[in-house]
N, C-alpha and C positions, 0 to 999 in steps of 0.2 A: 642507524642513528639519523636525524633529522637535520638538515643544510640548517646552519646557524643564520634563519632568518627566520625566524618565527616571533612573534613579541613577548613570548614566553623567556627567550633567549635573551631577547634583547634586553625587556625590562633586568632580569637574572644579570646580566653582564653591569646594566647601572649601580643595581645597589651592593654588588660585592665589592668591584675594583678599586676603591676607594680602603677600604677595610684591608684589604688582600695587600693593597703597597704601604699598610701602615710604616712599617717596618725600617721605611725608605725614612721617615720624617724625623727630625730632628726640630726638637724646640729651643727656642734663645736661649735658655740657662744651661740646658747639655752643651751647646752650640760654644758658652762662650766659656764652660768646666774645658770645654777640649781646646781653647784658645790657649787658657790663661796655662794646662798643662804640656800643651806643645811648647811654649814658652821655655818651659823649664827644661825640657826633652832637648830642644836647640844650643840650650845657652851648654846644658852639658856636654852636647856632643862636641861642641865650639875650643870648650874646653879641655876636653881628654881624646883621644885614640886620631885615628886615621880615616876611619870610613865614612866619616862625611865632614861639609864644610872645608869644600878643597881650596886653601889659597891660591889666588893668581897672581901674575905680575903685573895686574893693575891697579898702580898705588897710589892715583889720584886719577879724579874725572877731570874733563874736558873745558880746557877755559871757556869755549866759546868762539876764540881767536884762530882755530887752525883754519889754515886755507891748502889750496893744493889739488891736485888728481890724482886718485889712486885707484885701483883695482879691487873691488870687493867681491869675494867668495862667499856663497851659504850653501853650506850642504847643510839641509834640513833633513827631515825623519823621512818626507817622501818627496819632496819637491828639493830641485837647485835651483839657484839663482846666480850671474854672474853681473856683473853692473862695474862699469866706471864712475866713479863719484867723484864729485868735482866740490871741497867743501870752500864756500863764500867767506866764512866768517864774520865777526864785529870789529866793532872796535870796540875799546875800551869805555867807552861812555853807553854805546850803545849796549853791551853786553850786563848791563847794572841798571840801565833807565825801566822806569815804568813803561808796561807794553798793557797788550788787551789780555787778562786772565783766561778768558777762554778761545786764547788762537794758537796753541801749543803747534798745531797740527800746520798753520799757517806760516809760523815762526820758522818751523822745519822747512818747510817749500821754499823758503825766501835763503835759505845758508843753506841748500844740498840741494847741488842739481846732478843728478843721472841723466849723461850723456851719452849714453848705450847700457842698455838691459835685457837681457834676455832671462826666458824661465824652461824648465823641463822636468816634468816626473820620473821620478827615480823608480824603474819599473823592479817590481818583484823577484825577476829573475837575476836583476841587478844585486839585489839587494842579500839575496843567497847566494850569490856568487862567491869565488877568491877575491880578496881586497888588489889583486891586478888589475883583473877585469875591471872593477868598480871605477879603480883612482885612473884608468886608462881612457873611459869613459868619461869621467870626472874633465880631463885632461883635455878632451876634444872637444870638448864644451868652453873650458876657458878660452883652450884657443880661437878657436870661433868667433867667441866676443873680443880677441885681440886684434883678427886678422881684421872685422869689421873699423876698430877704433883705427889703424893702421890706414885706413883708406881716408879718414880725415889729414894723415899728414900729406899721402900720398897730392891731396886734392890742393894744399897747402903747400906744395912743394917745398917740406918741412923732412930735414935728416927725420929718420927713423930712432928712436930710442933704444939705448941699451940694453936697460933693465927696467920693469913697472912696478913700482914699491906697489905690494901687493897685501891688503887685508885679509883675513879668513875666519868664518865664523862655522862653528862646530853645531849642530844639535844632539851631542855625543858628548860621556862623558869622559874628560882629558883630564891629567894630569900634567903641571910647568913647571921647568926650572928657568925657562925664561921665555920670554911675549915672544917669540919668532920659533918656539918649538913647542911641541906638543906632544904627548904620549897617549892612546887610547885606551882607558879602561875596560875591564870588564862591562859590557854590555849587556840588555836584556830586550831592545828594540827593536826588534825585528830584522836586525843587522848579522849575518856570520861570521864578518871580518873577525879576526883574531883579535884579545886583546894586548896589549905592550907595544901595538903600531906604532913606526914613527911617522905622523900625519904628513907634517913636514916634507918629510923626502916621498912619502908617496904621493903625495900631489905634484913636486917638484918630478918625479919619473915619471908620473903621469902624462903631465906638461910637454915635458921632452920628446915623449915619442911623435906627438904632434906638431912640433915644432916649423917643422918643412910645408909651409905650405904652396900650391901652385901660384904661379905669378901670374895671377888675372889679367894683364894685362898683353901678354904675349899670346900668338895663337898656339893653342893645342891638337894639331894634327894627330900625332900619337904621343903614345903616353910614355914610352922612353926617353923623347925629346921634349917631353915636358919641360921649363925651367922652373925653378923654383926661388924662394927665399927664405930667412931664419926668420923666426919670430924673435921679438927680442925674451931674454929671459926674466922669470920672474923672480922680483927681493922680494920672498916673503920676509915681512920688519914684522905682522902683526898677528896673530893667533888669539880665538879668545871661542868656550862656546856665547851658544845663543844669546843666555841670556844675561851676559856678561855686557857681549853688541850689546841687547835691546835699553839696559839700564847707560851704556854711555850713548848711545843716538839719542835717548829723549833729552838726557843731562845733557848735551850739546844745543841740542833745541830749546830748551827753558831756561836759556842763560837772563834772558829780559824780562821774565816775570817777578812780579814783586813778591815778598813773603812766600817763594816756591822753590820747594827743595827737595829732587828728585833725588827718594831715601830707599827705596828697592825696587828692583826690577822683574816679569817675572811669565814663564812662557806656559801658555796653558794652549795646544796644539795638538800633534798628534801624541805628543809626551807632554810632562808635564817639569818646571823647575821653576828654585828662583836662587836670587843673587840679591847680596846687599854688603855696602862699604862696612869693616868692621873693623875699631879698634885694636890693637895688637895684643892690650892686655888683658882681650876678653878671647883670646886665642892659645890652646897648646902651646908651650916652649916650642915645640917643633917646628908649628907652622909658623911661626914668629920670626924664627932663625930663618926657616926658608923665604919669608918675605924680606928678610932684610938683605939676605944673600942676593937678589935682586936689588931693592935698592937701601943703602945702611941708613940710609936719614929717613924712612920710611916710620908710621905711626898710626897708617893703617893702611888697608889694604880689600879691595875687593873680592868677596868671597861667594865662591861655586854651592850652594847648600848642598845641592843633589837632594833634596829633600824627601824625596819618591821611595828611595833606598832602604832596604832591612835595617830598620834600630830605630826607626819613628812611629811604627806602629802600637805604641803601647796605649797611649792612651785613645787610642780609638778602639781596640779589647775590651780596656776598662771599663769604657762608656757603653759598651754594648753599640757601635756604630755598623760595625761588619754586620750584613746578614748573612743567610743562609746560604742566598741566591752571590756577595762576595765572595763566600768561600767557594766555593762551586767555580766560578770563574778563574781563582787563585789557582784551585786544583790542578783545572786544567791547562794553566798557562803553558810557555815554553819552560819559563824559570819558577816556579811557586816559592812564593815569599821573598821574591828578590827586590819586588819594587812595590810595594803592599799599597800604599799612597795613590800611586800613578791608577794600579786595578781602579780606584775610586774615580779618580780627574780624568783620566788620559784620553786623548779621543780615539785612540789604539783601543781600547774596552769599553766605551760608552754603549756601542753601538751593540757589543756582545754583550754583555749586562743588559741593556733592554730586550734582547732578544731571551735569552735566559728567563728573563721572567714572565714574560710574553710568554713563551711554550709553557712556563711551569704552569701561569693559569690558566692557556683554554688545554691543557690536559689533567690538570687535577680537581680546578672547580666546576667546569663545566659539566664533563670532562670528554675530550676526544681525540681521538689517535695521532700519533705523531703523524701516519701516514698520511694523511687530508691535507696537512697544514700545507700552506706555501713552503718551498725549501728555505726561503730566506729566515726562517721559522725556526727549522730544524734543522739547519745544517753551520757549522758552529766561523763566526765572524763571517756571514755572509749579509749579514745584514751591519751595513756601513755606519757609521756616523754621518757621512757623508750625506747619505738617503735618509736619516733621519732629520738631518738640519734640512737638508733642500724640499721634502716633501712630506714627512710626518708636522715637523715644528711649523710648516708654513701653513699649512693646509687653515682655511675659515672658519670650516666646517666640520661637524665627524662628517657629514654624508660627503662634501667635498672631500673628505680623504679617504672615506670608503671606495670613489669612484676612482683615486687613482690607485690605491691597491688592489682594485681587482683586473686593472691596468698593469702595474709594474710589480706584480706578490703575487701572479696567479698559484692554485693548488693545485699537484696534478692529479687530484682527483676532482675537478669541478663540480659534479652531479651532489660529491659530499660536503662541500665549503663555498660559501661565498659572504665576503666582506659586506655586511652591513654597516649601519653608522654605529648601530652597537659595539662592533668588535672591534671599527675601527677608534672606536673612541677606548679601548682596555689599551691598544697601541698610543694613542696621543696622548692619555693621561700617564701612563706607563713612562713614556721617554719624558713627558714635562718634569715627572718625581725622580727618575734617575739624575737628570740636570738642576734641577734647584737643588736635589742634596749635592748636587760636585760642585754648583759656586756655593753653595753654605761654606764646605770644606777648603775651598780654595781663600775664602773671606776669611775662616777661624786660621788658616794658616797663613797668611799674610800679615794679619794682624799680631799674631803668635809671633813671628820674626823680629816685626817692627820693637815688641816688646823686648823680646830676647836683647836685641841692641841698641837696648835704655831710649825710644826713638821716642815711645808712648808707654804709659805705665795701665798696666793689668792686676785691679784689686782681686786679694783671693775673692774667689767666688761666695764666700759665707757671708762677708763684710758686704758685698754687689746687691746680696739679699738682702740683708739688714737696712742698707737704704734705699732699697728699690724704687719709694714714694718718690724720695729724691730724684731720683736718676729719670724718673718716666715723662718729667714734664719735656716738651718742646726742646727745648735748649737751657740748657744744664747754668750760663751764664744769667739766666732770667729771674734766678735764685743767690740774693745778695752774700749766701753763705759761701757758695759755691766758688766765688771768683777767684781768678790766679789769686796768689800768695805775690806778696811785692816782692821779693827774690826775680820774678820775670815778668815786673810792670814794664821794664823797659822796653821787651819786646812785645808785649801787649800792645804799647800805645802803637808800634810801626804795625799793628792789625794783626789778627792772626797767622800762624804759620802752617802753610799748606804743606804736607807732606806729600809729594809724588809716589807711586806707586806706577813705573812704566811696567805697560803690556804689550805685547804681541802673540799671537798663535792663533789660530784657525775657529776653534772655540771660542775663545772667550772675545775676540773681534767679528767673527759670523753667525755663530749659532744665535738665535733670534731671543734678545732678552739676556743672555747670559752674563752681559758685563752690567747689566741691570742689576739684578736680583747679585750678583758679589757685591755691587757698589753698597747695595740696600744692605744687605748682612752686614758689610764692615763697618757702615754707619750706625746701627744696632747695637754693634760690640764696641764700639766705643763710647756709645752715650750710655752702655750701661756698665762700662769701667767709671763712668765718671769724667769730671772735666780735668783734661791735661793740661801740662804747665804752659804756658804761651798760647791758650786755645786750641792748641793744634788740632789738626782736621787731618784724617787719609782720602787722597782721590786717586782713586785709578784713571790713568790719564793714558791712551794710545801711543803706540810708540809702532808709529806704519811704517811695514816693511824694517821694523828696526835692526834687524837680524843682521841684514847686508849692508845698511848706513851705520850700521853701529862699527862693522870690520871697515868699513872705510876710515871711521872716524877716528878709530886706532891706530889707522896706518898713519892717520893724518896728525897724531898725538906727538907717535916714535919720531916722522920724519920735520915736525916741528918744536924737536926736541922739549 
């Protein structure tokens, strides 16, 4: 067979791969059948059973006003984080006046400052390990960042602290019977720990075993006469996952913007979730009682979707959204069919999904041996998200990125493969089609939530058609028929209402474009639901580093009562 450089190849490779990722494309009116019937999927599940839409114990967001220092924890999917968070606060006046709308990010800088931070990857063998190993690890890492913060009193010739009211934020899914405990679910993320953990105490024995550390300050001749001191212990007050944090860090930050109101939160990462404040009476009797069991005067309450989870997949079936190249992936997960969503978003499977279809075309259309290819080709999740956002997604050129795949992708058979711009362009357009359709999906489900809890209304789809003419101009209010209904002139005249949508994770803040092309979809599926009561608008608005501000800013909730 002939080394795929020939212009025979090459041309051949243009005009298939377009056609070949059909499959991958989703048009607006599928885009927004699967909005308006996730919608219904959510509001049901919200309603009946247990496996998803898990209550927490947080049953109001963040005035604005906490101040304080506290200790924030994130164990993420593959990275930690440890940070002392020192939150500033408003005042009263200040947390309600007019600010600049687009300094969210600025707003946050100026109320949270991180006064020691550290970070560390959560390696592999960690991660298959016993949940000892892990939380023990886990543990000498917090310590670490205490013994450091410790040397500020020292320098201060400041007593030593008791106890560090201490934040913690999960990228795991948990189950609460209250904000300082936590339970660890069934899992499917690449995690071995058992489920029914108590996080709680295994962070806290974590912690403990570290606790002695040497006293810097003495010489260490040997290590028997070493002296030592305790670190002081930690009050965990605060428990929440990710994206519980991500939605109360921004809610803390966007206290001074006008007409803005951070209405769900939502982590698109190495996993994928979202969280949104929901009424009690659109909740199971169950999960009602257990919110109130927490607090009785409660009327609603913060809610875990877990969205990723077996029981949402239907109407992506229905629609024909799965392909071939999904199920294949599914198949051969760890779990199959455990997290059906996530296979689509996650950046745990991006990178394997482009790689899946990459091999399926240069061996079936082309077609040529698995053996030629680079291994990162054939050998299954070796080809990263990571390498895709860093060096596929950035690349200028095809020939620019043929050069570095034949750099970082050699095949170990050189004499029978080598990367031209041709093949490296089945690779770049490849991962651009796998990523537009994960923020399509990540837009239709966002938006699907927001509707699920009455935030924004989603016409059936039959009716969307019937005015489409309507719906397609520029802005929807430019159309004298169209305008709110006087029921919510009042809030028209204080200007539209910006719905917040906080994010964080690795994707949808790094991969290049990606919070682009959601923002673009979600503005699509709204202008063609029609215009909502009060104007309202969704913007996806960043929530940096919210993971580990967001555990501070709970710790800072509980201990400012």
């Amino acid at each position: 067979m002939s080394v795929l450089s020939s212009s025979d190849d090459d041309e051949h490779c243009s005009r298939t791969i377009e056609s070949f990722l059909q499959p991958l494309a989703i048009t607006d009116a599928t885009l927004y059948e699967l909005s308006y019937r996730l919608s219904k999927v959510y509001r049901t599940l919200a309603l009946t059973g247990d496996g998803h839409f898990f209550p927490t114990p947080v049953t109001c967001l963040p005035s604005g006003r906490e101040t304080g220092v506290y200790l924030a924890v994130d164990v993420g999917m593959t990275n930690l984080r440890v940070a002392f968070i020192e939150l500033l606060g408003c005042s009263s006046a200040d947390c309600h006046s007019p600010g600049d709308r687009s300094a969210s990010q600025s707003v946050s800088d100026r109320r949270v400052r991180r006064t020691i931070e550290k970070a560390w990857r959560i390696e592999e063998r960690l991660r298959e390990d016993k949940e000892e190993a892990l939380f023990s690890w886990i543990g000498s890492c917090i310590a670490e960042v205490v013994a450091d913060e410790l040397t500020v009193y020292d320098s201060a010739d400041q007593s030593l602290p008791r106890e560090i009211e201490t934040g913690i934020s999960f990228s795991l899914p948990i189950r609460q019977e209250s904000l300082d405990e936590a339970t660890l679910m069934p899992i499917g993320k690449g995690f071995t720990i058992k489920s029914n953990l108590n996080l709680r105490r295994a962070v806290l024995d974590g912690y403990e075993l570290h606790c002695y550390q040497p006293n810097r300050d003495q010489p260490q001749p040997q290590p028997k006469r070493r002296k030592t001191y305790t670190l002081p212990a930690l009050n965990i007050i605060a428990i929440a996952n990710d994206t519980v944090a991500t939605l109360v860090s921004l809610a803390y930050a966007v206290k001074s913007l006008p007409n803005t109101r951070v209405a769900m939160g939502i982590v698109v990462g190495t996993g994928c979730n979202a969280t949104i404040p929901m009424k009690l009476k659109d909740l199971h009797q169950t999960k009602a009682c257990q919110i109130r069991s927490y607090n009785p005067n409660a009327t609603e309450a913060v809610i875990s979707t877990e969205w990723t989870l077996q029981g949402t997949e239907g109407p992506l079936k229905e629609l024909g959204i799965n392909t071939a190249w999904d199920d294949q992936l599914n198949a051969r997960s760890v779990r199959p069919g455990f997290q059906p969503f996530e296979y689509l978003t996650g950046g745990r499977y991006i990178g394997e999904l482009i790689r899946i279809i990459v091999h399926d075309y240069f061996t079936t259309i082309l077609p040529y041996s698995s053996a030629v290819l680079p291994c990162a080709l054939t050998k299954p999740y070796a080809l990263t998200v990571d390498f895709v956002s860093d060096v596929i997604a950035t690349s200028r050129s095809d020939r620019e990125l043929a050069a570095r795949l034949t750099r970082k992708l050699a095949s170990p058979i050189k004499d029978l493969w080598l990367w031209t711009p041709a093949s490296a362009r089945v690779v770049r357009v490849t991962a651009a089609a796998v990523q537009t359709r994960s923020a399509a999906l990540i837009a239709a489900a966002s938006v699907a939530l927001l509707a699920c809890n009455h935030e924004i209304r989603l016409e059936c789809p039959q009716r969307c058609t019937s005015l489409g003419k309507l719906h397609s101009i520029t802005s929807p209010y430019q159309n004298p028929l169209l305008l709110p209904t006087s029921r919510s002139s009042a809030s028209w005249q204080r200007g539209p209402e910006e719905l917040v949508v906080a994010y964080t994770g690795s994707i949808i803040q790094h991969y290049p474009n990606f919070k682009v092309l959601c923002q673009g979809y979600i503005d699509r599926l709204v202008i063609r639901a029609g215009p909502q009561e009060g104007g309202k608008s969704v913007l996806l608005r960043e929530a940096s580093d919210g993971s580990v501000i967001g555990a501070g800013v709970l710790a800072g909730m509980i201990a400012s009562g």
